[in-house]
C-alpha positions as CSV (number, residue, x, y, z in Angstrom):
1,X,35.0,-6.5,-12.7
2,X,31.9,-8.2,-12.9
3,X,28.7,-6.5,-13.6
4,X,26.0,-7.6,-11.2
5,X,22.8,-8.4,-12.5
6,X,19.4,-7.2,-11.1
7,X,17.1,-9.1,-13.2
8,X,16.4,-13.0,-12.8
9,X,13.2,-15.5,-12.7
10,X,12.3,-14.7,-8.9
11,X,12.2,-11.2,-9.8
12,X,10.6,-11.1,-12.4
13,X,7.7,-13.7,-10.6
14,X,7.8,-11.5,-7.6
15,X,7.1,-8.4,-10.4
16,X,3.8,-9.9,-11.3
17,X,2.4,-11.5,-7.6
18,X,2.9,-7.6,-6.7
19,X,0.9,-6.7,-9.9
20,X,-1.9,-9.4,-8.6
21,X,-1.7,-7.7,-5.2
22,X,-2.2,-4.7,-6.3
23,X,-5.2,-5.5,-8.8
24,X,-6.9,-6.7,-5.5
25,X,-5.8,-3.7,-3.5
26,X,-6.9,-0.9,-6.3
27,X,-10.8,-3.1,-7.3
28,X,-10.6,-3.0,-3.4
29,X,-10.4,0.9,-2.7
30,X,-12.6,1.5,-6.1
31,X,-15.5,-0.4,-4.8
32,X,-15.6,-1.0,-1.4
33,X,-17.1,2.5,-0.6
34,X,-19.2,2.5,-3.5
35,X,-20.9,-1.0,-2.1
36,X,-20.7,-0.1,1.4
37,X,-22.9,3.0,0.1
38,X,-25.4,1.1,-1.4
39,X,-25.5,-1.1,1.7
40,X,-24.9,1.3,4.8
41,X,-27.4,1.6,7.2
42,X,-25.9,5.3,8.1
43,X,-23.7,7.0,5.3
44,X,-20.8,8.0,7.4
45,X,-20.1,4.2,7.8
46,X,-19.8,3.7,4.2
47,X,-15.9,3.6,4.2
48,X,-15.8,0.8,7.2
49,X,-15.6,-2.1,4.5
50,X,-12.6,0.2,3.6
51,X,-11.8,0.6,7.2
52,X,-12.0,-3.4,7.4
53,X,-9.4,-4.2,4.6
54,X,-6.7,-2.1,6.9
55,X,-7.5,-3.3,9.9
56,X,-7.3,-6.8,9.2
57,X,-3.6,-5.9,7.6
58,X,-2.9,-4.2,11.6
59,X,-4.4,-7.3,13.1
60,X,-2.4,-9.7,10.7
61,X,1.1,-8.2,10.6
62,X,2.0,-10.0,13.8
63,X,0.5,-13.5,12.8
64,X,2.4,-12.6,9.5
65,X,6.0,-12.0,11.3
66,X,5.5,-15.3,13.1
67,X,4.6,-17.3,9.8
68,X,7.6,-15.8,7.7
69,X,9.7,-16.5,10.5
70,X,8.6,-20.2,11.0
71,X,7.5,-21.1,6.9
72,X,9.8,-18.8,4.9
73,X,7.9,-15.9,2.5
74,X,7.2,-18.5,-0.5
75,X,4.4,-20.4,2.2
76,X,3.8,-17.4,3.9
77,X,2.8,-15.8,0.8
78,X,0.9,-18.9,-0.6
79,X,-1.2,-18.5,2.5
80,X,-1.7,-14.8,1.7
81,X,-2.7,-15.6,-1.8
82,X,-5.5,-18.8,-0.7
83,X,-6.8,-16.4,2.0
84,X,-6.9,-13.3,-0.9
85,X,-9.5,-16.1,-2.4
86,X,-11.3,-16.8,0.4
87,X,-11.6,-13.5,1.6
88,X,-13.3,-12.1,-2.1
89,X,-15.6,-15.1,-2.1
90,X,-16.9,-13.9,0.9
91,X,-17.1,-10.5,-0.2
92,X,-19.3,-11.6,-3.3
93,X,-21.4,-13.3,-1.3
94,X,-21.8,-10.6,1.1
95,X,-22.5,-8.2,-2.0
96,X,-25.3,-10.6,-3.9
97,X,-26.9,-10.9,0.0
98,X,-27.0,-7.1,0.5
99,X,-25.1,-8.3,3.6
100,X,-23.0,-5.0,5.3
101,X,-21.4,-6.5,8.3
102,X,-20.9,-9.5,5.8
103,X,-19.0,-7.8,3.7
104,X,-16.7,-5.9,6.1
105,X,-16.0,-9.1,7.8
106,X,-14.9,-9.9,4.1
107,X,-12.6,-7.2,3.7
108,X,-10.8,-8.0,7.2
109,X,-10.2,-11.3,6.4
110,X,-8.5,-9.7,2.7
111,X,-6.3,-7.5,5.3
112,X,-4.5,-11.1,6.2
113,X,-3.0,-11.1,2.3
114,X,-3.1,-7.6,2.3
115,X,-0.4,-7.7,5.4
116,X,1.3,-10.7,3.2
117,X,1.9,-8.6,0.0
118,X,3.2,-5.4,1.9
119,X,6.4,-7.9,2.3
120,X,6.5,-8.3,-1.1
121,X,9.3,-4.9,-1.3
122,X,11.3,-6.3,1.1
123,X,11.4,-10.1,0.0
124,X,12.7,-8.4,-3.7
125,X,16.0,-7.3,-1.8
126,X,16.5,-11.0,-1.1
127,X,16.5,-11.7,-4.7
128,X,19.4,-9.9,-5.7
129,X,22.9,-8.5,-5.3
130,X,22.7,-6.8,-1.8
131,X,23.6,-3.5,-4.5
132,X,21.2,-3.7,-5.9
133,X,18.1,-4.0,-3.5
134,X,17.0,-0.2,-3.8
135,X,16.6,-0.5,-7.4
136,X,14.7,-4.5,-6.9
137,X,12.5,-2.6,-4.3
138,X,11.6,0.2,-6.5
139,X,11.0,-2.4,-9.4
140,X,8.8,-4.7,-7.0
141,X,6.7,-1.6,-6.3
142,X,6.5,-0.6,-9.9
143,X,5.0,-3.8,-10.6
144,X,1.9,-2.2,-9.4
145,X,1.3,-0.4,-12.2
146,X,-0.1,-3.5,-13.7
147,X,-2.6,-3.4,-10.6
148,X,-3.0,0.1,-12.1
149,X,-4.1,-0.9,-15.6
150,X,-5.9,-3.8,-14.5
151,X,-7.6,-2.6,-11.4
152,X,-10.1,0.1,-12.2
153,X,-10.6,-1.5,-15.7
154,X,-11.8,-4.8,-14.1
155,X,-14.0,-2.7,-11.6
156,X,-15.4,-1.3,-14.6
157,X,-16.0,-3.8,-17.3
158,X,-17.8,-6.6,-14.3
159,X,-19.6,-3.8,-12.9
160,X,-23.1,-5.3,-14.6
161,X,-21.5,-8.5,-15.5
162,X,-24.5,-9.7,-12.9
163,X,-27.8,-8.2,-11.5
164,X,-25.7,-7.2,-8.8
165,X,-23.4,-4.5,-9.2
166,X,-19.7,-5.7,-8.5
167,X,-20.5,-9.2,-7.6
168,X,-18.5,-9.9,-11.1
169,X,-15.3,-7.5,-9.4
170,X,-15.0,-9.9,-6.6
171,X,-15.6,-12.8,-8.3
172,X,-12.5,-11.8,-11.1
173,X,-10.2,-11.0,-7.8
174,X,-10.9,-14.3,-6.4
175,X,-9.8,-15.7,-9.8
176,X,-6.5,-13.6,-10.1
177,X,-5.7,-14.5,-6.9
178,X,-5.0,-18.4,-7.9
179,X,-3.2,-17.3,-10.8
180,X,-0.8,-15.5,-8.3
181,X,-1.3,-18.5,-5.8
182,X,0.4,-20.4,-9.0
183,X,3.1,-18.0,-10.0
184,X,4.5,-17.7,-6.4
185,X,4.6,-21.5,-6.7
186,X,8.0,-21.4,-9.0
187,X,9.6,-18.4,-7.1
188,X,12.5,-19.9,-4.8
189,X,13.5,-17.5,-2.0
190,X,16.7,-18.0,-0.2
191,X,16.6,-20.7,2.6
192,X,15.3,-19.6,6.0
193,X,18.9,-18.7,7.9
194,X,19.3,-21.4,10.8
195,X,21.4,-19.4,13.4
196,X,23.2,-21.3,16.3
197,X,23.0,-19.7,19.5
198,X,20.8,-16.4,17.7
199,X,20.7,-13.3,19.3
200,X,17.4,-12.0,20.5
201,X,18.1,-8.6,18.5
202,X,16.7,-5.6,19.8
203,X,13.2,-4.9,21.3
204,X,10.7,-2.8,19.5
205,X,11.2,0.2,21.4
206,X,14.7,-0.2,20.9
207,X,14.3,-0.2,17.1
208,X,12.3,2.8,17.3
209,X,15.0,4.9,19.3
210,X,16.9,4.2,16.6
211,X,16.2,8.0,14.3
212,X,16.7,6.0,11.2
213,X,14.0,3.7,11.9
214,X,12.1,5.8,13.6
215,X,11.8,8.6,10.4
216,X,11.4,5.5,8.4
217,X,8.0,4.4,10.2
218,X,6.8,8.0,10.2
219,X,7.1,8.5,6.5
220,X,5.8,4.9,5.6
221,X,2.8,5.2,7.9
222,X,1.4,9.0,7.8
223,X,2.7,9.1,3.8
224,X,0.5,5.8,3.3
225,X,-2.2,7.5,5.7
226,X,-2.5,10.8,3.8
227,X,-2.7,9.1,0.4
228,X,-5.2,6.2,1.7
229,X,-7.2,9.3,3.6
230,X,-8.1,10.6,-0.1
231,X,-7.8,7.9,-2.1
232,X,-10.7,6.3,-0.2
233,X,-12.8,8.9,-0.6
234,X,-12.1,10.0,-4.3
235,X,-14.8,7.6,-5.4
236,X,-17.5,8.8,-2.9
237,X,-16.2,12.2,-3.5
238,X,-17.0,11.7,-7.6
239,X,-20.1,10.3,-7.2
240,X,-21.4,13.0,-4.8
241,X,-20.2,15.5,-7.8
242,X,-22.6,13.8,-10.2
243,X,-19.2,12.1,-12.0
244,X,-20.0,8.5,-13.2
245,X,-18.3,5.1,-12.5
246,X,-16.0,5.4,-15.7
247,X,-14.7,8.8,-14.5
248,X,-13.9,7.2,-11.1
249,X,-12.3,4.7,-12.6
250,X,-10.0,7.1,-15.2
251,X,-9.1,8.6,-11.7
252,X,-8.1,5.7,-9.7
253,X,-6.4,4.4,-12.6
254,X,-3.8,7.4,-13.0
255,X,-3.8,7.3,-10.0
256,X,-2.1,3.9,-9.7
257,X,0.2,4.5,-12.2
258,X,1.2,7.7,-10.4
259,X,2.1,5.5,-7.7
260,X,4.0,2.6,-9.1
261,X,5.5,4.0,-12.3
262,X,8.0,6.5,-10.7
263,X,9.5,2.4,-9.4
264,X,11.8,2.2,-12.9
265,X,13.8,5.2,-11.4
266,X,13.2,5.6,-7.9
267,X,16.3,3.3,-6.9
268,X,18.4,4.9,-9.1
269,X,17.1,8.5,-7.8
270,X,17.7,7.4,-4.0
271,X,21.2,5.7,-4.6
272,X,22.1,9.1,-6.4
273,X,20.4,11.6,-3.9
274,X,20.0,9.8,-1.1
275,X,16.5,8.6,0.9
276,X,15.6,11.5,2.7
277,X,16.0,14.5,-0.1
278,X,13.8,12.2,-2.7
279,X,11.1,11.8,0.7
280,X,11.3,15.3,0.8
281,X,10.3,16.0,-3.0
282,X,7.5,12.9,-2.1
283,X,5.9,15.8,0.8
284,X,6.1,18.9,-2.0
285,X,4.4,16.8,-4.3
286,X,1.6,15.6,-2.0
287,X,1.5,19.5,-1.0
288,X,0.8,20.4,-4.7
289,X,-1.7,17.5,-5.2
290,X,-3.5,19.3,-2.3
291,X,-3.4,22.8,-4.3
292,X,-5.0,20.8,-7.2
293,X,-7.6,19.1,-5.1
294,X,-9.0,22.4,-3.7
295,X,-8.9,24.4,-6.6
296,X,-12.1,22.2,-8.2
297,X,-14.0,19.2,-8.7
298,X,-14.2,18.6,-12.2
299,X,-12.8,15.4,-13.9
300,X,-9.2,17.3,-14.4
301,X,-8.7,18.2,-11.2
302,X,-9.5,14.8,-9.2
303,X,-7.2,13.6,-12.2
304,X,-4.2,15.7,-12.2
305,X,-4.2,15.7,-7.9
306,X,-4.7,11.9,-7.8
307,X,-2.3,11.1,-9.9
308,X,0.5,13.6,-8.3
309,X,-0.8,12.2,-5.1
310,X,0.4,8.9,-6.7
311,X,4.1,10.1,-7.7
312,X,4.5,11.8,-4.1
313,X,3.4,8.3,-2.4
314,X,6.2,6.4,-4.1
315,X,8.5,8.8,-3.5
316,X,7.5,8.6,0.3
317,X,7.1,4.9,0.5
318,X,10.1,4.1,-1.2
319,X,12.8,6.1,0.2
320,X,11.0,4.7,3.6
321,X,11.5,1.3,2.7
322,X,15.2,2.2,1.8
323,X,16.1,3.9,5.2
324,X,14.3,0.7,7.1
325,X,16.3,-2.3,5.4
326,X,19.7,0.0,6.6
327,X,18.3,0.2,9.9
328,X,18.0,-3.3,11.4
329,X,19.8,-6.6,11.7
330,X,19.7,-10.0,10.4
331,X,17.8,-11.2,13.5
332,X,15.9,-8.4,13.6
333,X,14.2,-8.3,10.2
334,X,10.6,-10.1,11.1
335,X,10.2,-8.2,14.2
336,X,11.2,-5.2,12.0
337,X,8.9,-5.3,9.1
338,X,6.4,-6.0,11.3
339,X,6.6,-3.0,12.8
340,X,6.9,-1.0,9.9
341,X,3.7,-2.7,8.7
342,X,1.8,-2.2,11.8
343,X,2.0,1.5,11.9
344,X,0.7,1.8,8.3
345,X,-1.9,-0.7,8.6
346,X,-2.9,1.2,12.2
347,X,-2.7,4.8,10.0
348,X,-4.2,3.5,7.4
349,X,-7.2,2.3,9.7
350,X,-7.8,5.5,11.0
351,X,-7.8,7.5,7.7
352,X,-9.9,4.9,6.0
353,X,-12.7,5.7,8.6
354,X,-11.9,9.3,8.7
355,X,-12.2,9.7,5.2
356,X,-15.6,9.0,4.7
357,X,-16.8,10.6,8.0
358,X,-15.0,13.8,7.1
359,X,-16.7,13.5,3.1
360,X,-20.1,12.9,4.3
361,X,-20.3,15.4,7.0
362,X,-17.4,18.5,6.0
363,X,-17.0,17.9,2.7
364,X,-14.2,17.2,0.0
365,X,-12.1,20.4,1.1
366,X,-12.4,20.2,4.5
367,X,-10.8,16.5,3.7
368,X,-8.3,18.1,1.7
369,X,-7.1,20.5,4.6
370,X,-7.1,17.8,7.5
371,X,-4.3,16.0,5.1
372,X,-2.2,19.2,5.7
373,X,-0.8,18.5,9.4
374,X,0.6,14.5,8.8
375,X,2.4,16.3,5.8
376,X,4.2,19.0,8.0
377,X,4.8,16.0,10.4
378,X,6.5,13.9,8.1
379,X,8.8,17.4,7.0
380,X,9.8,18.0,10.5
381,X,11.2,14.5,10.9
382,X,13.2,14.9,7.4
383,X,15.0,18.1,8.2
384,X,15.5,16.9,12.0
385,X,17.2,13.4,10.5
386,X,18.8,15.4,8.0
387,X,20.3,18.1,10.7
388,X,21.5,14.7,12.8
389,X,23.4,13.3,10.3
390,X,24.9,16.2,9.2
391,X,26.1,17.3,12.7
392,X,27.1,14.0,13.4
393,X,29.2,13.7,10.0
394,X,30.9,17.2,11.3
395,X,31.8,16.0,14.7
């Protein structure tokens, strides 16, 4: 018997493009507040640049679907990667022009690669033995951890690179982007399928009758929503307890690696357990990051609750992803992903906003506490999807 192997060059390409992604992503979250602060006219709008990234990813997904469908991922993902240039060009501009609006139209144009490099997860089950794809998912993801590393440190070390604080952070993103724009360039995905006489696969609304899919958007988007809600404001958050930048950064950087280095066992926890009980650890764990998060704000708290709120993501996220990729056909998989992507994108949107409308005007607990309901959500779904298929195995 022949053991099938998970590892090859695509993989390993797509590995690092997901790392560039998420170096953009991370410097993203880590100073877009902080310069919107600096720039806002009113405080409560100093999380719209944050606001903008997601929105442009809602707006995009769509334009996406119809571009892999038409291109293939490789120049789909090239465009990503040239627009990921464009759009931190503008944002440094924006930035040495003390230009607000400037630099939130910046941050919606990023949202076009942003909406790009969410497909990342589900191009890496294309690169490998269909057996394998939970485990290349969870490895894609875990490829963020180098977005982990890299992100807050760059944040950090071009802070003062110029008179202008950050200018040098989107400068360096604008650069990493090209190197990824290069790497995707030797990454061959498999040929875009040419089906004679192709079915026009089920509607939307179809897809989301379907319980599978249906639990699988809930997690993906309100799991994404709760941990973007206070992510987004943990650097506001520090700075309005007196912390400085290289705290902020310590924070967002555990963070991160909360997030993306569960991938080198995620797959392997999901294929053994199953999606729904490792989601289901993925809501305790953002319960307990919660506990953490209200019980102080010194450095070790926003550490220790960040970086759980991290591990719980994944495990939300992932086991998502899994459950979606078992939930639609061939024809269906643009349209599908699509979907999935525009709910987060859309939840994401509203808890960008939220977060630093709730920071500025109820405070970090009150935050905290307004992340409780999503959570109980997302539980409810689990235990009714879990009761389905039980009773359904039974009959």
């Amino acid at each position: 018997m022949t053991t099938k192997k998970l590892f090859n060059k695509d993989l390993i390409l797509l590995i690092l493009c997901q790392g560039i992604f998420l170096t953009n992503n991370v410097t993203f979250i880590a100073i877009n507040g902080l310069v919107g602060f600096s720039l806002t006219p009113e405080l409560w709008m100093a999380t719209i640049p944050v606001m903008g990234y997601v929105v442009g990813g809602a707006l995009s997904t769509s334009i996406v679907a119809r571009t892999q469908k038409q291109f293939g991922r490789k120049v789909s993902f090239q465009l990503g990667l040239f627009v990921g240039i464009i759009s931190s060009l503008i944002c440094a501009y924006a930035t040495y022009s003390h230009d607000f609006w400037l630099l939130t139209f910046g941050t919606v144009v990023a949202g076009y690669y942003s909406a790009n490099g969410q497909l990342y997860r589900f191009a890496a089950a294309e690169l490998t033995d269909i057996s394998l794809r939970d485990k290349a998912i969870s490895w894609v993801l875990a490829g963020g951890l180098l977005g982990a590393i890299i992100g807050p440190n760059l944040a950090t070390w071009t802070h003062h690179l110029f008179s202008t604080p950050f200018l040098g952070a989107y400068l360096s993103l604008a650069i990493a982007a090209i190197f990824g724009l290069l790497l995707m360039q030797f990454i061959k995905f498999p040929p875009i399928q040419v089906i004679l006489n192709p079915l026009p696969g089920r509607s939307v609304i179809e897809l989301l009758k379907q319980p599978v899919f249906l639990v699988a958007v809930i997690g993906a988007s309100l799991g994404y929503g709760v941990m973007n809600l206070l992510m987004a404001a943990t650097p506001l958050a520090m700075q309005v307890c007196k912390l400085p930048f290289s705290d902020t950064a310590l924070v967002l950087e555990w963070h991160v690696i909360g997030m993306f280095a569960p991938g080198f066992f995620t797959g392997s926890l999901i294929k053994r357990f199953g999606a729904l009980k490792i989601m289901g650890v993925g809501v305790a764990l953002n319960f307990l990051c919660i506990f953490i998060a209200l019980s102080g704000t010194d450095l070790k708290e926003f550490l220790v609750a960040l970086c759980i709120l991290g591990i719980g993501w994944n495990f939300l996220f992932t086991g998502s992803t899994s459950l979606a990729i078992k939930a639609y056909r061939p024809e269906e998989k643009d349209k599908a992903q699509a979907t999935i992507n525009f709910f987060v994108f859309s939840v994401m949107a509203v808890s960008s906003f939220s977060s630093g409308a709730l920071l500025t005007s109820q405070g970090w607990n009150w935050l905290n506490w307004g992340s409780v309901f999503p959570l109980i959500l997302i539980f409810v779904a689990l235990v009714w999807l879990g009761l389905k298929t039980t009773f359904q195995k039974t009959a």
